[in-house]
N, C-alpha and C positions, 0 to 999 in steps of 0.2 A: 824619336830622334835624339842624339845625343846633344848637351848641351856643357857649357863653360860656368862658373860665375863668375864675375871678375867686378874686383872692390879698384870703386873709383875714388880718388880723393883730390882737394883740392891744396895745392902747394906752392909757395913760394917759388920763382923761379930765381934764374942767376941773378936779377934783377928784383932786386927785393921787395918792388914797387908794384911788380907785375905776378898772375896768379896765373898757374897753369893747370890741366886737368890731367891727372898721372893714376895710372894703371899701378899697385903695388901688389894686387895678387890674384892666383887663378883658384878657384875651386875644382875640384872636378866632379862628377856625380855620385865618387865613392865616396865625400867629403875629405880629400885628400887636399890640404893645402899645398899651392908653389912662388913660392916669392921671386918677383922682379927684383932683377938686380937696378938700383939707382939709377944707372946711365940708360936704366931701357923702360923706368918708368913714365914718361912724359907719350900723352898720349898721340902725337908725332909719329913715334915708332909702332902704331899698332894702328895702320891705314885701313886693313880690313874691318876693323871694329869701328872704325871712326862712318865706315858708309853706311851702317847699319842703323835703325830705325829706332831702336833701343839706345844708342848711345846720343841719337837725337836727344831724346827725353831726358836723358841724364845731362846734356852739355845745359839741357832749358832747366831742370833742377838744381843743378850746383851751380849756387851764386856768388859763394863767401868763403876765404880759405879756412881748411882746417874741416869742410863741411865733405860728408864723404856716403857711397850708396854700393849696395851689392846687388847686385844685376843679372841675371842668368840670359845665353847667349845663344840660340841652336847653333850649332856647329855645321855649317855650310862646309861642301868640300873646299873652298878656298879657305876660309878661319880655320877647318881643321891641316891646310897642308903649312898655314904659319906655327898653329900651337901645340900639334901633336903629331909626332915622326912618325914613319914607316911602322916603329916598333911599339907604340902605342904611349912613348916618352912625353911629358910634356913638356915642350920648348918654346922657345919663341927665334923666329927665324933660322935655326940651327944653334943654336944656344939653348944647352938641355938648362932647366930651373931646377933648384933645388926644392925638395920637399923642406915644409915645416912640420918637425913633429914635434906633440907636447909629450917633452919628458916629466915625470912626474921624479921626484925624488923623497925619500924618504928620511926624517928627521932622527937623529940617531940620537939617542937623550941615555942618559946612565941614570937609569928607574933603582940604582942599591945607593941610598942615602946611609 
């Protein structure tokens, strides 16, 4: 079965006193990273992950902000009809997520002294 991971972290909310548990990225099983956009990381917006048995664990582990876990998820047809489209896009609700990829770049130095 297919599965997700998805790094949980724990963040300040609007409310600088209070600590919320926020979704900021999805793994997939090709190690392809996808970042949440800000306004869709609070874990609020991700109700199907929130019923699951594994996110138990994780709300009973993360106590302290700034403290954060990656979690693999199986992909139930409801979790894959929020995080992954018709076309195999990963999304969240219809909102395609952007990949992260690491560019590497190259240091250009003038080796004629």
């Amino acid at each position: 079965m297919d599965k997700l991971k998805f790094e949980f972290i724990v963040k300040s909310n609007e409310d600088p006193k209070t600590n919320v548990i926020c979704i900021t990225s999805i793994t997939d099983m090709n190690n392809r990273i996808f970042a949440i956009p800000d306004k869709f990381q609070p874990v609020k917006f991700h109700e199907t992950i929130m019923k699951t048995e594994t996110f138990l664990k994780v709300k009973t582990t993360l106590q302290r902000r700034h403290e954060k876990r990656q979690v693999w998820i199986s992909l139930t047809p409801e979790i894959r009809n929020v995080y992954i489209d018709v076309n195999g896009n990963t999304q969240l609700n219809g909102y395609l997520l952007e990949e992260i990829t690491a560019e590497t770049e190259t240091d250009s130095y003038d080796w004629n002294f």
